[in-house]
DRENPA-3360 file (N, C-alpha, C; in nm, 2 decimals, always signed):
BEGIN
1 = XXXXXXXX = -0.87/+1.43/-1.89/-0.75/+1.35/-1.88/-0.78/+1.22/-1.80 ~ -0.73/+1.07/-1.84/-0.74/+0.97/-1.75/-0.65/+1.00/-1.63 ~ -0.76/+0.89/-1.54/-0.67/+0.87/-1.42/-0.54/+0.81/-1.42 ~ -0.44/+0.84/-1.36/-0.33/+0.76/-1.33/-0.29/+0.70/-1.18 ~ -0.25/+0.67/-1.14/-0.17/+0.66/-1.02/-0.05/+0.63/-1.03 ~ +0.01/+0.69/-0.87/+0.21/+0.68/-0.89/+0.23/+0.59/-0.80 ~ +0.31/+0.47/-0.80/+0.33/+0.37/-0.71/+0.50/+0.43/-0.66 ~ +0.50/+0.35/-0.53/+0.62/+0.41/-0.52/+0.67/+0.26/-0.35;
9 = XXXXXXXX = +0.80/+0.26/-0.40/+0.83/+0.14/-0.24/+0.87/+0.22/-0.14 ~ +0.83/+0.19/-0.04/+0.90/+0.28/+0.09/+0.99/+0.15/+0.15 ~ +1.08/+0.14/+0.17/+1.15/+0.06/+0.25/+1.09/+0.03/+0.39 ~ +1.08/+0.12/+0.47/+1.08/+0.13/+0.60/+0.93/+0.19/+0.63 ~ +0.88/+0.17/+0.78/+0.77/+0.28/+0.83/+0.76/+0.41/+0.84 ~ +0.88/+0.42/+0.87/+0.94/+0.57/+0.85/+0.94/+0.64/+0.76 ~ +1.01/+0.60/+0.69/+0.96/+0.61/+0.50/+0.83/+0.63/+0.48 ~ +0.76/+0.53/+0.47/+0.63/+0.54/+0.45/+0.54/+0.65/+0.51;
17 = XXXXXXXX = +0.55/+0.68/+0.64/+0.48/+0.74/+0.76/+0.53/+0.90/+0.67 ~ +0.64/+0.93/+0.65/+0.69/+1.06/+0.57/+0.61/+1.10/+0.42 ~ +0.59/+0.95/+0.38/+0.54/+0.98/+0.21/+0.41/+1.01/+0.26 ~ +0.32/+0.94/+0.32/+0.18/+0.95/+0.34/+0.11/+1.09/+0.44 ~ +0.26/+1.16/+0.52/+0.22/+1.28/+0.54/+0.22/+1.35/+0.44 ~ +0.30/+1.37/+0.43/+0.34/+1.46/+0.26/+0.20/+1.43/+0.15 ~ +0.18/+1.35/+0.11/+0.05/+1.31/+0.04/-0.04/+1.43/+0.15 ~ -0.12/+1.37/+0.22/-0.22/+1.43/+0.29/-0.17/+1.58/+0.32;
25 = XXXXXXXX = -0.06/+1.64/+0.36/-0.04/+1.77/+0.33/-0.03/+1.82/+0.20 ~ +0.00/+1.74/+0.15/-0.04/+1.81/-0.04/-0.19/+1.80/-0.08 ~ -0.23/+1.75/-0.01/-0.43/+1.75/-0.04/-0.45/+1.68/-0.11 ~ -0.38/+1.52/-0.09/-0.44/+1.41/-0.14/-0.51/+1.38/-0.06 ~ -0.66/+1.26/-0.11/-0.77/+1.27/+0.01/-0.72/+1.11/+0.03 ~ -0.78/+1.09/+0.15/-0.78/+0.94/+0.22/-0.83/+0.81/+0.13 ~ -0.90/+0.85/+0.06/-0.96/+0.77/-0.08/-0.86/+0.73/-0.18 ~ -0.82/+0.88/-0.22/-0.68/+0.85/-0.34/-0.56/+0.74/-0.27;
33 = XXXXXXXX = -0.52/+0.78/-0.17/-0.43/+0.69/-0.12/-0.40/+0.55/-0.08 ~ -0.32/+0.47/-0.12/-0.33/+0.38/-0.04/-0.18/+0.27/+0.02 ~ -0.15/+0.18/+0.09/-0.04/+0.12/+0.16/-0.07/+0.00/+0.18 ~ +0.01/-0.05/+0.12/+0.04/-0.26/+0.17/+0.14/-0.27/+0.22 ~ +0.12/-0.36/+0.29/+0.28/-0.39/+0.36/+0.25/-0.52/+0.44 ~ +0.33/-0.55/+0.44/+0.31/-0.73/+0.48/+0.25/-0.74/+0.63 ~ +0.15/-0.82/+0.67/+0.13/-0.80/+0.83/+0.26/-0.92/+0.91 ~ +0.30/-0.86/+0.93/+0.40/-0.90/+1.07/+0.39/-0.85/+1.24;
41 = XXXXXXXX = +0.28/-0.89/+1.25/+0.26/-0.83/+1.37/+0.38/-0.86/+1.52 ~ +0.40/-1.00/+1.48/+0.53/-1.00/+1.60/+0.64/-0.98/+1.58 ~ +0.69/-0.91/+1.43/+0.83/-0.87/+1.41/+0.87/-0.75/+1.45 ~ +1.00/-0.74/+1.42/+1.04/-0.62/+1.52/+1.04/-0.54/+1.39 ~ +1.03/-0.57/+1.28/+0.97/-0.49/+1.15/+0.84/-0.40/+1.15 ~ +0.76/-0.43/+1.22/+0.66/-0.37/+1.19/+0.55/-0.40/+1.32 ~ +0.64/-0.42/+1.42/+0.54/-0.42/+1.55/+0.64/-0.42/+1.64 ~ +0.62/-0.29/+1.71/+0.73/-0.23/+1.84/+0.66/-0.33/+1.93;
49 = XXXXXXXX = +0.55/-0.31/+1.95/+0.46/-0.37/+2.08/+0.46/-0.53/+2.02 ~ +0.52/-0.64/+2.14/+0.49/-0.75/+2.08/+0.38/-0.83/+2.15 ~ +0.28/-0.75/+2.22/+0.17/-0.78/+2.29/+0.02/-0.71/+2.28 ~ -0.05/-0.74/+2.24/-0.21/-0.68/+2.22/-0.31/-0.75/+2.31 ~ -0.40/-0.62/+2.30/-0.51/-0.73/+2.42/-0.63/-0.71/+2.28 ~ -0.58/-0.68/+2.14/-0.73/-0.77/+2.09/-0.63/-0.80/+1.96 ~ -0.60/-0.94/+1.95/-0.58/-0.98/+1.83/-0.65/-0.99/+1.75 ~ -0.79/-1.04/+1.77/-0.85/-1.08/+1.66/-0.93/-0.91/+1.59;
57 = XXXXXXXX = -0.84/-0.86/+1.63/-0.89/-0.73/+1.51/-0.87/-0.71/+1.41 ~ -0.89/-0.66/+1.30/-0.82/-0.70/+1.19/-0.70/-0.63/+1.17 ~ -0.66/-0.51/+1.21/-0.49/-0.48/+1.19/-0.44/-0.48/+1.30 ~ -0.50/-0.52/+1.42/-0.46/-0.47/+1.55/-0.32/-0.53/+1.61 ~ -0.23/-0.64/+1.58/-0.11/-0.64/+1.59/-0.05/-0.58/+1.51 ~ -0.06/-0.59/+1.35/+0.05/-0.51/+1.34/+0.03/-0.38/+1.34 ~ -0.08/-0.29/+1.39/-0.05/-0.17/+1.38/-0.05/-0.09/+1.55 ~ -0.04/-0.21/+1.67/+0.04/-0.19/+1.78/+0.19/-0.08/+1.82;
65 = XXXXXXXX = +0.23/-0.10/+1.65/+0.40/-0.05/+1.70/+0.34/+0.11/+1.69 ~ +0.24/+0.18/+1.67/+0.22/+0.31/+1.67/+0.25/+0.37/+1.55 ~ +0.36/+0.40/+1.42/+0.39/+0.46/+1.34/+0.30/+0.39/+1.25 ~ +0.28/+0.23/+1.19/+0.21/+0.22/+1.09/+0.06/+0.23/+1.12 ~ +0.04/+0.29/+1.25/-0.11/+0.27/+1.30/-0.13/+0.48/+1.26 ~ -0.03/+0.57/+1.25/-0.01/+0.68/+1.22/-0.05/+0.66/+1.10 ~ +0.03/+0.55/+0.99/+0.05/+0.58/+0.89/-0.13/+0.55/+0.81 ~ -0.17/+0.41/+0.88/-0.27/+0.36/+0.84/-0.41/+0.45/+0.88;
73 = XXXXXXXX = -0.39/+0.50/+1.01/-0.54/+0.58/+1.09/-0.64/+0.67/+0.98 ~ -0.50/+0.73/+0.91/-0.60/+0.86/+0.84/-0.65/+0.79/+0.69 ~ -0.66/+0.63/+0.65/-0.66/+0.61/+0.50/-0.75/+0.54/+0.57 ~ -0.86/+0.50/+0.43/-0.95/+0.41/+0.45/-0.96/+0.27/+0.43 ~ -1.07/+0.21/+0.44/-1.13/+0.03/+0.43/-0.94/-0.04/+0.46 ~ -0.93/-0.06/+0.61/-0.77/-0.08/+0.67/-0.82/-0.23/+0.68 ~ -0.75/-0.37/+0.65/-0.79/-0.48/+0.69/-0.66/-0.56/+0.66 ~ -0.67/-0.70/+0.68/-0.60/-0.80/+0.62/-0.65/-0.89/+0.59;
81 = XXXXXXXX = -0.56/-0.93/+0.45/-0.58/-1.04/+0.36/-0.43/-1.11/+0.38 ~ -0.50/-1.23/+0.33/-0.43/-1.34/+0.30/-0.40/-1.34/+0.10 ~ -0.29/-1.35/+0.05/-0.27/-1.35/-0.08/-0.19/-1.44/-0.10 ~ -0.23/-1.59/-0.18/-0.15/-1.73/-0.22/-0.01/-1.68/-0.26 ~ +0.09/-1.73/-0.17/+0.25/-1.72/-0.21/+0.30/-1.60/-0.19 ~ +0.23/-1.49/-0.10/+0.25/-1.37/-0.07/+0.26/-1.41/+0.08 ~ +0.17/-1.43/+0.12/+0.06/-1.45/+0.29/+0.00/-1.37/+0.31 ~ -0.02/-1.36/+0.46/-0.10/-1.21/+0.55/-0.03/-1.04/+0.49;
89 = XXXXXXXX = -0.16/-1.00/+0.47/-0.11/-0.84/+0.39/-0.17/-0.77/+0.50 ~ -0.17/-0.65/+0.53/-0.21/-0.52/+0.59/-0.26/-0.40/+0.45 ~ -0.37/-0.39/+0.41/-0.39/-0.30/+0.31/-0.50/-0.20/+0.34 ~ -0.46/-0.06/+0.32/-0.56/+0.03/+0.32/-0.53/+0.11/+0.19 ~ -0.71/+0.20/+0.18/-0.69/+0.25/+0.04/-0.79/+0.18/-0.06 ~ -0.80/+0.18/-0.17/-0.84/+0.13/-0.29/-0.79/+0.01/-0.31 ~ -0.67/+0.01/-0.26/-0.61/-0.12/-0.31/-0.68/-0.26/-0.21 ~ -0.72/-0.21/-0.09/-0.82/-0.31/-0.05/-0.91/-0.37/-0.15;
97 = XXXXXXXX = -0.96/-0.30/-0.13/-1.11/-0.33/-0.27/-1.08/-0.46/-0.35 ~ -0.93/-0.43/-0.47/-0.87/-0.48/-0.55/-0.82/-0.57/-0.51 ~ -0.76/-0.63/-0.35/-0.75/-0.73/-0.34/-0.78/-0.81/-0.26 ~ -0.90/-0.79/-0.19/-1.03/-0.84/-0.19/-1.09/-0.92/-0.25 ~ -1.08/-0.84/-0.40/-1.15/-0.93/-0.44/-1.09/-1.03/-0.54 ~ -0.94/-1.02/-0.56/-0.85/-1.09/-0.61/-0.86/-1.25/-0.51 ~ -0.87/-1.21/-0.37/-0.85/-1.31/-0.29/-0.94/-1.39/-0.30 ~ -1.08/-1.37/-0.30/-1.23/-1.45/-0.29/-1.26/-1.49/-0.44;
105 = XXXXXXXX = -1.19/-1.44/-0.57/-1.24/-1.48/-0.71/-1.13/-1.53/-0.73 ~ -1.00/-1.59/-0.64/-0.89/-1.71/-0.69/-0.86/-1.72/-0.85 ~ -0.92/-1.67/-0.91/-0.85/-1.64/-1.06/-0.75/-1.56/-1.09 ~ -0.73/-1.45/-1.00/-0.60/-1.37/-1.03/-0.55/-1.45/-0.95 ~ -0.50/-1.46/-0.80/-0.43/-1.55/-0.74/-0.32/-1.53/-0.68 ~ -0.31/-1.38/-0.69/-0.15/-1.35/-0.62/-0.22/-1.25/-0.63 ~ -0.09/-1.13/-0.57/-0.08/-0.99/-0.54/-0.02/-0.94/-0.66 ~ +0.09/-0.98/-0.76/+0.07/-0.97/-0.88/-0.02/-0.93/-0.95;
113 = XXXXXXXX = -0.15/-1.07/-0.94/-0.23/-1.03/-1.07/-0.30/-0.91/-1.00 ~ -0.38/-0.92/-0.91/-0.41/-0.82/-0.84/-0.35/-0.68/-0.91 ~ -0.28/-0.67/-0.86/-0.17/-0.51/-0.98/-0.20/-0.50/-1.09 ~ -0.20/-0.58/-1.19/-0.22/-0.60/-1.34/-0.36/-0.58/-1.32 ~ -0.48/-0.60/-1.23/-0.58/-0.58/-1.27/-0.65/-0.43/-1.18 ~ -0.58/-0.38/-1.14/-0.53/-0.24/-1.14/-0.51/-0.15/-1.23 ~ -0.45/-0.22/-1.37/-0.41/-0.08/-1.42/-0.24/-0.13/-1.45 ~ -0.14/-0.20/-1.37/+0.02/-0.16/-1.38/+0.05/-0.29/-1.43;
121 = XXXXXXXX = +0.14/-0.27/-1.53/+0.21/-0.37/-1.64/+0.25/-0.48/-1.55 ~ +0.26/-0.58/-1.63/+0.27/-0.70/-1.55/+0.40/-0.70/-1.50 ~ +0.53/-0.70/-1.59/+0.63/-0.69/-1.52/+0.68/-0.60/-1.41 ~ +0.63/-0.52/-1.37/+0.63/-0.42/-1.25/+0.53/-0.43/-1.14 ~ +0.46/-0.51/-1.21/+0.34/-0.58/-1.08/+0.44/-0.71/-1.03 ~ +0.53/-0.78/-1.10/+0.58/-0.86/-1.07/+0.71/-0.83/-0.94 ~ +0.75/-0.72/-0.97/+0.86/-0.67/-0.89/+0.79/-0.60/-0.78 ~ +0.68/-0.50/-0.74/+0.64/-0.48/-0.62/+0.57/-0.61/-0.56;
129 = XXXXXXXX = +0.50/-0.66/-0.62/+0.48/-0.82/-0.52/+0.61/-0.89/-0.50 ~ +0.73/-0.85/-0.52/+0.84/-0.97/-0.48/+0.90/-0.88/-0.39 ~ +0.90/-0.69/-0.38/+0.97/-0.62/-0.29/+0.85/-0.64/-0.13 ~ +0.76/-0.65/-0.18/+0.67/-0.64/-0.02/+0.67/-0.76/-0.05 ~ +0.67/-0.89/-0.05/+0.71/-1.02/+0.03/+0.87/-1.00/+0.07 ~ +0.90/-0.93/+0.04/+1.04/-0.87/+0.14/+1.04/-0.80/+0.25 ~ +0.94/-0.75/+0.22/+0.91/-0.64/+0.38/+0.90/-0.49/+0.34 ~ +0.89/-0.47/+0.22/+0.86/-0.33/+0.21/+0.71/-0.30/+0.21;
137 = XXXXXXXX = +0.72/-0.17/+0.16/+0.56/-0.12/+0.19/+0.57/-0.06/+0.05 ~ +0.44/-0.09/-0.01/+0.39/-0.06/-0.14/+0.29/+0.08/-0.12 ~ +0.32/+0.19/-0.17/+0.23/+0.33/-0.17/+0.19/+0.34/-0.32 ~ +0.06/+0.37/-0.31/-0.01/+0.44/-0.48/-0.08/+0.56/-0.39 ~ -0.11/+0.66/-0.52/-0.19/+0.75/-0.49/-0.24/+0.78/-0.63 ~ -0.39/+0.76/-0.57/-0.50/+0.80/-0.76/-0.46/+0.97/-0.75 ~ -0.43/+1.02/-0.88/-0.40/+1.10/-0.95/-0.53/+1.13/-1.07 ~ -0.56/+1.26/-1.06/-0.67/+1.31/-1.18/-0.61/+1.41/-1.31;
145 = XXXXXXXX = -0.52/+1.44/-1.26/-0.43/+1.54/-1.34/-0.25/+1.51/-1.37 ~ -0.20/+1.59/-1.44/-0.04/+1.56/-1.47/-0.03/+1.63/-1.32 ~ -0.07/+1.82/-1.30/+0.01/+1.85/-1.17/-0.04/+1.76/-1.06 ~ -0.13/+1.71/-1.05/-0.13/+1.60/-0.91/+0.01/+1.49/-0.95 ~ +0.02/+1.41/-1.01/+0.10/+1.33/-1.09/+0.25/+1.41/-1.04 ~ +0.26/+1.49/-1.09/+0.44/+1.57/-1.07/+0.44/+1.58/-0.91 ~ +0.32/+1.62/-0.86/+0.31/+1.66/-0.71/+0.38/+1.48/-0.63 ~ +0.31/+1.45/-0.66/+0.31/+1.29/-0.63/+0.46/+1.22/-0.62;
153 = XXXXXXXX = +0.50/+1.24/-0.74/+0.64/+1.16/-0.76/+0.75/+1.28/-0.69 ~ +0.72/+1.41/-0.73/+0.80/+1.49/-0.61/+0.81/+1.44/-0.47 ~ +0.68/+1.43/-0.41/+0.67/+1.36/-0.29/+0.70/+1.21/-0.28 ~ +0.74/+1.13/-0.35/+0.82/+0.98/-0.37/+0.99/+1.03/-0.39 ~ +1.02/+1.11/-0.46/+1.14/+1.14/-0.50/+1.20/+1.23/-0.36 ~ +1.13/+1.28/-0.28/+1.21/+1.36/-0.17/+1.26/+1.27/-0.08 ~ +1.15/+1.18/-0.05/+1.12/+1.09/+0.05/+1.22/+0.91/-0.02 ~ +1.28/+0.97/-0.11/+1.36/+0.82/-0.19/+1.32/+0.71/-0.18;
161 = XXXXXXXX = +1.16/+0.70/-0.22/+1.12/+0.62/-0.25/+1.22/+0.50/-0.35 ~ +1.12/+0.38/-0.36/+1.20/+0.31/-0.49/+1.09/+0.28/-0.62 ~ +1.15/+0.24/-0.73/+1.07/+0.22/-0.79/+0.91/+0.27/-0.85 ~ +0.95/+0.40/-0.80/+0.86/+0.51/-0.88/+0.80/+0.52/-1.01 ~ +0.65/+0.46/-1.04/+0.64/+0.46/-1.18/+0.50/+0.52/-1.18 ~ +0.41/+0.61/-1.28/+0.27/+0.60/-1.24/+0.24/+0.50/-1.37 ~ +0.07/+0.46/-1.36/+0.04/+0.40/-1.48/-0.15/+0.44/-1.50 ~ -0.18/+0.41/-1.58/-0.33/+0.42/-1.58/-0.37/+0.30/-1.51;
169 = XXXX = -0.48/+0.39/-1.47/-0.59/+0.30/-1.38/-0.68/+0.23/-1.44 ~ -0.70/+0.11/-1.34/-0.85/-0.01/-1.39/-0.93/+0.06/-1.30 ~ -1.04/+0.03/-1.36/-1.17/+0.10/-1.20/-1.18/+0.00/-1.11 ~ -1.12/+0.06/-0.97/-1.12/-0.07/-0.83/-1.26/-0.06/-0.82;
% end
């Protein structure tokens, strides 16, 4: 069976910090998973602490406030990018990878295309890049089977996620 992944919006940290446990107690690995969410490190959005003694880390303001430093600790390749008409992102997961290299090969050009070259239809790539330049947090999780897949959107659907869709995958 192809791979799929299930995207899903968390509004809040909270939110998010709940889906990504649930994931990892369902025995998704730190690999399948992954979370964007806008870096705001001096908002009261997503950084309790509005003081660090090392900025120049790469997540280290905004993951100051403790819960998205919870949410981020256990997933992997954690950094920030810059994405034209997006700004500063916070991304761990696979989705690093993907927009990485969206950022340095300026032909995709947004966080959009980025998605589309993922795997997820354009017009839904268009709507999570317009909800996280809002402030939400974008979650996927690679899926190998339907019951990982049901498992997945169960865990989006408890946690009320938004915009819950899976799609097939591009190879990040």
């Amino acid at each position: 069976m192809a791979a799929k992944a299930v995207f899903g919006i968390a509004k809040s940290e909270e939110q998010a910090t709940r889906i990504v446990n649930a994931l990892k107690e369902a025995g998704f690995s730190n690999d399948d998973v992954s979370v964007l969410l806008p870096d705001r490190a001096g908002s009261r959005d997503f950084a309790h602490e509005h003081h660090t003694k090392a900025p120049e880390g790469a997540a280290a303001g905004a993951v100051a406030g403790g819960v998205t430093a919870g949410v981020l600790g256990w997933l992997v390749g954690i950094g920030t990018i810059a994405i034209p008409g997006v700004g500063p992102l916070i991304a761990a997961g696979p989705i690093m990878a993907a927009l990485s290299g969206a950022a340095a090969g300026g032909a995709v050009g947004t966080l959009a295309g980025a998605l589309v070259g993922m795997g997820i239809p354009e017009y839904e790539a268009k709507q999570y890049e317009g909800k996280v330049k809002n402030g939400n947090i974008l979650i996927s999780v690679h899926t190998e089977e339907s019951k990982e897949r049901k498992i997945a959107k169960e865990i989006f659907d408890r946690a009320h996620a938004e915009d819950v869709s899976s799609t097939g995958e591009a190879r990040v």
